[in-house]
Structure formats: structure tokens, C-alpha cells
N, CA, C and O atoms as a GROMACS GRO file, in nm:
protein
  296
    1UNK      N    1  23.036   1.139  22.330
    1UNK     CA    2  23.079   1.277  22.348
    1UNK      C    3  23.111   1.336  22.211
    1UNK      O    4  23.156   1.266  22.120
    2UNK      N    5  23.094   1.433  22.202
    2UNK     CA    6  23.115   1.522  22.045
    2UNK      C    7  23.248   1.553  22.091
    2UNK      O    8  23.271   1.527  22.210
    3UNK      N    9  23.323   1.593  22.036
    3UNK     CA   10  23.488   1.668  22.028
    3UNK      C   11  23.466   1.806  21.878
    3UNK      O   12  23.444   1.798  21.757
    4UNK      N   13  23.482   1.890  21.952
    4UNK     CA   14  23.476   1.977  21.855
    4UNK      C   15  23.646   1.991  21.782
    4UNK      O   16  23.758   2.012  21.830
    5UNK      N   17  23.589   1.964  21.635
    5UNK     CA   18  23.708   1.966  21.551
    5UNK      C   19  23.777   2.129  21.546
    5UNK      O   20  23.713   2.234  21.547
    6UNK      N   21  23.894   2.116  21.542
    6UNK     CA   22  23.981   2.240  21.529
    6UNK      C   23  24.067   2.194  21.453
    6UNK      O   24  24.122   2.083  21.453
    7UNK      N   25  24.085   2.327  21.352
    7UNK     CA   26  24.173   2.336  21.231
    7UNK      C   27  24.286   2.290  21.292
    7UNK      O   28  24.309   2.291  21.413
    8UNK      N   29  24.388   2.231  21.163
    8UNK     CA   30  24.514   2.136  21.216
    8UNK      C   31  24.612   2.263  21.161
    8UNK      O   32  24.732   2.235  21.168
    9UNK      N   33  24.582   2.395  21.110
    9UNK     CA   34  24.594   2.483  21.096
    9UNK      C   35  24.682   2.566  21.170
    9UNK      O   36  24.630   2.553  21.280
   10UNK      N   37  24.777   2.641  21.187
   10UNK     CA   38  24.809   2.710  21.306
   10UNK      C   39  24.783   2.859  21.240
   10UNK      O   40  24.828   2.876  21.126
   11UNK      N   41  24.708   2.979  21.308
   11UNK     CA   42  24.724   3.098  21.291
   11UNK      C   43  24.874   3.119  21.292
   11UNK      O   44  24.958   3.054  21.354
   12UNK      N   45  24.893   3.233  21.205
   12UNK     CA   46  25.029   3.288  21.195
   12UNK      C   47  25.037   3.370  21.300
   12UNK      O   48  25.122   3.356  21.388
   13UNK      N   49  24.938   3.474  21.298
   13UNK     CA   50  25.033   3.623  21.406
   13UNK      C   51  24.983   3.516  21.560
   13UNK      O   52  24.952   3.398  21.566
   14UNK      N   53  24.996   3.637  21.681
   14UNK     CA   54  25.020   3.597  21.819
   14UNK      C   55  24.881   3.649  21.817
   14UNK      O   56  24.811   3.611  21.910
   15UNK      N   57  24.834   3.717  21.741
   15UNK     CA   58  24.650   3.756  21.784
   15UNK      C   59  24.548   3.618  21.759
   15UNK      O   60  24.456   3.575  21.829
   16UNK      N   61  24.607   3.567  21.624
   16UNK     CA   62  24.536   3.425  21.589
   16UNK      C   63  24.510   3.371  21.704
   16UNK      O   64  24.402   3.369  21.763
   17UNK      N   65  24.690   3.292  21.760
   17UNK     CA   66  24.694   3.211  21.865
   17UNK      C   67  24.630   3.258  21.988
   17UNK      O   68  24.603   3.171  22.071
   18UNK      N   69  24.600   3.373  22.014
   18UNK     CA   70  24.564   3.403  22.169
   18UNK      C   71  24.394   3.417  22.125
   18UNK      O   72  24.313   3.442  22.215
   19UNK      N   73  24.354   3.403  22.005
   19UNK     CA   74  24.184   3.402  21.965
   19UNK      C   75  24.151   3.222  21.993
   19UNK      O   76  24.050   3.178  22.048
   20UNK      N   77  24.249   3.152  21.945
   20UNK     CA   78  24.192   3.015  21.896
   20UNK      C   79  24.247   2.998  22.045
   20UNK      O   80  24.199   2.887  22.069
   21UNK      N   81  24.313   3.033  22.158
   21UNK     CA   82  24.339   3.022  22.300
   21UNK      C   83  24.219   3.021  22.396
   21UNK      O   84  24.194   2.936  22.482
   22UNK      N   85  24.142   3.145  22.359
   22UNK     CA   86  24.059   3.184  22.402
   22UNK      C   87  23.910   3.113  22.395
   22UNK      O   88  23.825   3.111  22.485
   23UNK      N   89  23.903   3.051  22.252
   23UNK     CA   90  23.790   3.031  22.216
   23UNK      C   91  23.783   2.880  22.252
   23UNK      O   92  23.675   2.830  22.284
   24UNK      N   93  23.918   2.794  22.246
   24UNK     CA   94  23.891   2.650  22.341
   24UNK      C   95  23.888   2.651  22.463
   24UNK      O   96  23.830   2.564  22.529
   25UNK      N   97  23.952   2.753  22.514
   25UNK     CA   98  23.887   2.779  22.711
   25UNK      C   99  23.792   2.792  22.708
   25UNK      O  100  23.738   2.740  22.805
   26UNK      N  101  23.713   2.849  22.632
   26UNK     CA  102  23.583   2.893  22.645
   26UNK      C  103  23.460   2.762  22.588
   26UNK      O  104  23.346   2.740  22.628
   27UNK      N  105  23.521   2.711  22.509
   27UNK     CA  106  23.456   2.565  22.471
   27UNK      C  107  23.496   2.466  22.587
   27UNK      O  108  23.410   2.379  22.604
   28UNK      N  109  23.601   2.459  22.668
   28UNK     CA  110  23.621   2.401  22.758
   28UNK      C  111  23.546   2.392  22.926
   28UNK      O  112  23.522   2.302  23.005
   29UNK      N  113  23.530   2.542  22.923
   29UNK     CA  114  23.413   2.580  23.076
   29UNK      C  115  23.300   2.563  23.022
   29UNK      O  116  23.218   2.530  23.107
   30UNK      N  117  23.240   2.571  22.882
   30UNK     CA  118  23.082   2.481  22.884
   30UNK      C  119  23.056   2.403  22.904
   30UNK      O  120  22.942   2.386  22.948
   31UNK      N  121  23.167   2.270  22.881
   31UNK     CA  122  23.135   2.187  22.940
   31UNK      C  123  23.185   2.122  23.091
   31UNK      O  124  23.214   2.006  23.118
   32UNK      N  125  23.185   2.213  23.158
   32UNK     CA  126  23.213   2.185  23.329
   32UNK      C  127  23.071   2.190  23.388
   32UNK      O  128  22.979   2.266  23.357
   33UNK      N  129  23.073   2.111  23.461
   33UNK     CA  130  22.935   2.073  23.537
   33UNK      C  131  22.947   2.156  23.673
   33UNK      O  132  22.998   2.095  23.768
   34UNK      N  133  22.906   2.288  23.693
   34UNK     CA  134  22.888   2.369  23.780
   34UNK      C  135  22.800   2.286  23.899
   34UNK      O  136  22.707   2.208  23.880
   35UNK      N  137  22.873   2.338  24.052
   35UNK     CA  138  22.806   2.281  24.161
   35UNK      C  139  22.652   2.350  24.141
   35UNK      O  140  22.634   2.407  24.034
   36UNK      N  141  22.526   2.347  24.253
   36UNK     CA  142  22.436   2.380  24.256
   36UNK      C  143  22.454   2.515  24.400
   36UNK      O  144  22.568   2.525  24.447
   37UNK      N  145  22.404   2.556  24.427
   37UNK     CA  146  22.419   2.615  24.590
   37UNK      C  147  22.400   2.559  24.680
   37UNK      O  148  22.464   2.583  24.782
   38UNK      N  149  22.336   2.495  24.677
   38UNK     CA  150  22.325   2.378  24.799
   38UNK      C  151  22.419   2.301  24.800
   38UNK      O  152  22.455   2.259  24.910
   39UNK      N  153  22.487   2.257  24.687
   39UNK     CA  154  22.616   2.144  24.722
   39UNK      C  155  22.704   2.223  24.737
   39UNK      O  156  22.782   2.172  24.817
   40UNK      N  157  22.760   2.381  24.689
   40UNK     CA  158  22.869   2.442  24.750
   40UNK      C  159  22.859   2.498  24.851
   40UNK      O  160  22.958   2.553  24.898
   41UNK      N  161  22.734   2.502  24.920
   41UNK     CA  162  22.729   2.570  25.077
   41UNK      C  163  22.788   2.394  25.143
   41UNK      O  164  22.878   2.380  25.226
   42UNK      N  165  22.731   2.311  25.097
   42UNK     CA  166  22.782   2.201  25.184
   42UNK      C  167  22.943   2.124  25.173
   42UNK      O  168  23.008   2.067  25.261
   43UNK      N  169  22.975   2.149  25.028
   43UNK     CA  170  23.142   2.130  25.038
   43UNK      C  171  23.192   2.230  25.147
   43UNK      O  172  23.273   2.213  25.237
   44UNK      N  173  23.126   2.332  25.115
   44UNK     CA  174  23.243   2.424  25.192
   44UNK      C  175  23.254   2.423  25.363
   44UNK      O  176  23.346   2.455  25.439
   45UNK      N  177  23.116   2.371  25.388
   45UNK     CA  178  23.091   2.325  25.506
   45UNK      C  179  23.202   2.204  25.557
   45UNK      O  180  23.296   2.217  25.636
   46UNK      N  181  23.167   2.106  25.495
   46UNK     CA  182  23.255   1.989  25.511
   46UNK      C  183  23.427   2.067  25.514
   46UNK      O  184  23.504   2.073  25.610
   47UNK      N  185  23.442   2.107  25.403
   47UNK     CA  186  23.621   2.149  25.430
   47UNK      C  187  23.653   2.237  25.528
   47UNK      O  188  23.772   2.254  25.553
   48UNK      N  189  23.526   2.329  25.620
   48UNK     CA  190  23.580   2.400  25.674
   48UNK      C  191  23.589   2.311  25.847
   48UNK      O  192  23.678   2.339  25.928
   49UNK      N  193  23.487   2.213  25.871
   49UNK     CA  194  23.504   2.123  25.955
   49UNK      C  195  23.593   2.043  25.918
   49UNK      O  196  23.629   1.976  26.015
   50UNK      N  197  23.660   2.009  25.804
   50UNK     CA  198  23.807   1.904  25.813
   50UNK      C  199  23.910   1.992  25.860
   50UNK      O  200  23.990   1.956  25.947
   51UNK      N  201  23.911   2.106  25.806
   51UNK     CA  202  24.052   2.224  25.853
   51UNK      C  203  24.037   2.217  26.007
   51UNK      O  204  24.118   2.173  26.088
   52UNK      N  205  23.927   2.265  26.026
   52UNK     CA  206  23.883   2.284  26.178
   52UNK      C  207  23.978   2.155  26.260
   52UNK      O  208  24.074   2.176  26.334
   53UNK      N  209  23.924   2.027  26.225
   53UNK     CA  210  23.987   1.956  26.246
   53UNK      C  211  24.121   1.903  26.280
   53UNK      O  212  24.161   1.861  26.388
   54UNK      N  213  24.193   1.914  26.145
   54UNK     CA  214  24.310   1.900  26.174
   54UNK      C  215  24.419   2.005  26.221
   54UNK      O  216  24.537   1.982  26.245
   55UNK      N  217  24.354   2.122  26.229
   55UNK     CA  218  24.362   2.234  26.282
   55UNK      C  219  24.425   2.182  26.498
   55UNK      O  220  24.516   2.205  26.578
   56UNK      N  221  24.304   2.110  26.488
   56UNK     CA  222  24.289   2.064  26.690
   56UNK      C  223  24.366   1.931  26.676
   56UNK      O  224  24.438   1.921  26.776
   57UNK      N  225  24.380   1.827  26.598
   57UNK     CA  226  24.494   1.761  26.591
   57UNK      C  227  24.676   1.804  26.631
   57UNK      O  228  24.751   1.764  26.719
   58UNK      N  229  24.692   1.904  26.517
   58UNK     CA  230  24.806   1.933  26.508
   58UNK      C  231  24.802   2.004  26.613
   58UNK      O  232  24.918   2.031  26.644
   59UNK      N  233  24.702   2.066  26.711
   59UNK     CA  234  24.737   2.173  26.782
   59UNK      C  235  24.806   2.039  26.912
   59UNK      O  236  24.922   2.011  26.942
   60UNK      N  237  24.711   1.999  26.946
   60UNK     CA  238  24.712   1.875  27.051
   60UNK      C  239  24.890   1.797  27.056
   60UNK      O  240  24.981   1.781  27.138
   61UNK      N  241  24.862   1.769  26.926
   61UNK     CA  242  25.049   1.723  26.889
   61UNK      C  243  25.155   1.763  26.924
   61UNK      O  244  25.254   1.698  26.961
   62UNK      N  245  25.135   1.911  26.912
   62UNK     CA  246  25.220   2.006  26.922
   62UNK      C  247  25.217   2.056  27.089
   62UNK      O  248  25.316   2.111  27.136
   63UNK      N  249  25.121   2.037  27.154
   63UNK     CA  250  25.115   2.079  27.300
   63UNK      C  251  25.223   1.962  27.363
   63UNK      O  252  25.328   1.982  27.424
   64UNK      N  253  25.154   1.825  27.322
   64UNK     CA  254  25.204   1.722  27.391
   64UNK      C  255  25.383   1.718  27.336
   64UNK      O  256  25.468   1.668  27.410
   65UNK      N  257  25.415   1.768  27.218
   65UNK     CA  258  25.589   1.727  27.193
   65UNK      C  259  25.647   1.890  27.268
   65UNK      O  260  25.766   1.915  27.280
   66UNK      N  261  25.547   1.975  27.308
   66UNK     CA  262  25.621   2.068  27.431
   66UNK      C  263  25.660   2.023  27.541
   66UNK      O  264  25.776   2.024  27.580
   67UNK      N  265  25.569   1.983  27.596
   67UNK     CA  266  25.562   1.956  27.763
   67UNK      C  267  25.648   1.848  27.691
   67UNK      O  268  25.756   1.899  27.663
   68UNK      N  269  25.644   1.752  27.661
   68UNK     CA  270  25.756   1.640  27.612
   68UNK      C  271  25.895   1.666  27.658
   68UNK      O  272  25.972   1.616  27.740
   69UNK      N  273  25.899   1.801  27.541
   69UNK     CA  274  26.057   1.836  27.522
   69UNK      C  275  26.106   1.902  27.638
   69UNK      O  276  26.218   1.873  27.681
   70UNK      N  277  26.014   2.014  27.711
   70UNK     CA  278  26.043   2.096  27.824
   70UNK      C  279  26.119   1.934  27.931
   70UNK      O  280  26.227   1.921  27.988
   71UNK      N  281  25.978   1.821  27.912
   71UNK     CA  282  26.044   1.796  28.056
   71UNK      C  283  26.149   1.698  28.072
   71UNK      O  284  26.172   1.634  28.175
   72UNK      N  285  26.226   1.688  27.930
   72UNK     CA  286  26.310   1.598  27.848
   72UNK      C  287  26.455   1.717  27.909
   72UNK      O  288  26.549   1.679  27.980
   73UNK      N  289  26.433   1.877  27.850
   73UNK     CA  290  26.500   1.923  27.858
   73UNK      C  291  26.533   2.043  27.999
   73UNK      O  292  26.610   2.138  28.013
   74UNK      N  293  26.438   1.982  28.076
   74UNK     CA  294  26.428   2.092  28.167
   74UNK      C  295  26.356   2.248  28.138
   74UNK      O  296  26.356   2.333  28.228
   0.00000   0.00000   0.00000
């Protein structure tokens, strides 16, 4: 991996710091490996069937500690 060297330098004013801020975020999202469309139509697929999911879990849980409690408590 290369590491791009940066001055050990600190800019003086707050414009320096928010340039040399800017310019390693920006060296930083080049190297992010962006999904394709096809793999983010299918993550999003997958997470929206896990929500879905535990969505009818918790619902189920929550039916059964009603009737539970109702017939616990009258």
C-alpha cells in the first residue's frame, strides 16, 4: 500500500487546517471500494428482509407476553 506522506508541518491559520482537512478526506474516499448496483440492490434487499423479520419476531413476542399478562392479570 502507498501512504501518502503529509507534512509533519501544522498550517497556522484555521483555513490551512480545514484545507489539509479536506484534502485527506478526500484522499481517504479514493480509496473506498464503492459497491456495484447489483450488490447494493441486493444488500439492501437482504436488510430489508432481516428488518422484515425481526420486525414479525418481536411482533409475535409481544402478542404472546399480552395474552400472557392479560390472563396472569385478568
Amino acid at each position: 500500500m502507498s501512504e501518502e506522506i503529509v507534512s509533519t508541518e501544522e498550517p497556522k491559520s484555521i483555513f490551512g487546517r480545514i484545507g489539509l482537512f479536506y484534502r485527506q478526506v478526500i484522499s481517504e474516499l479514493s480509496k473506498v471500494v464503492w459497491p456495484t448496483r447489483n450488490q447494493l440492490t441486493t444488500y439492501t434487499a437482504v436488510v430489508l428482509v432481516f428488518v422484515g423479520f425481526v420486525i414479525l419476531v418481536v411482533s409475535i413476542f409481544d402478542l404472546i407476553l399480552t395474552r400472557v399478562t392479560f390472563w396472569i392479570f385478568g
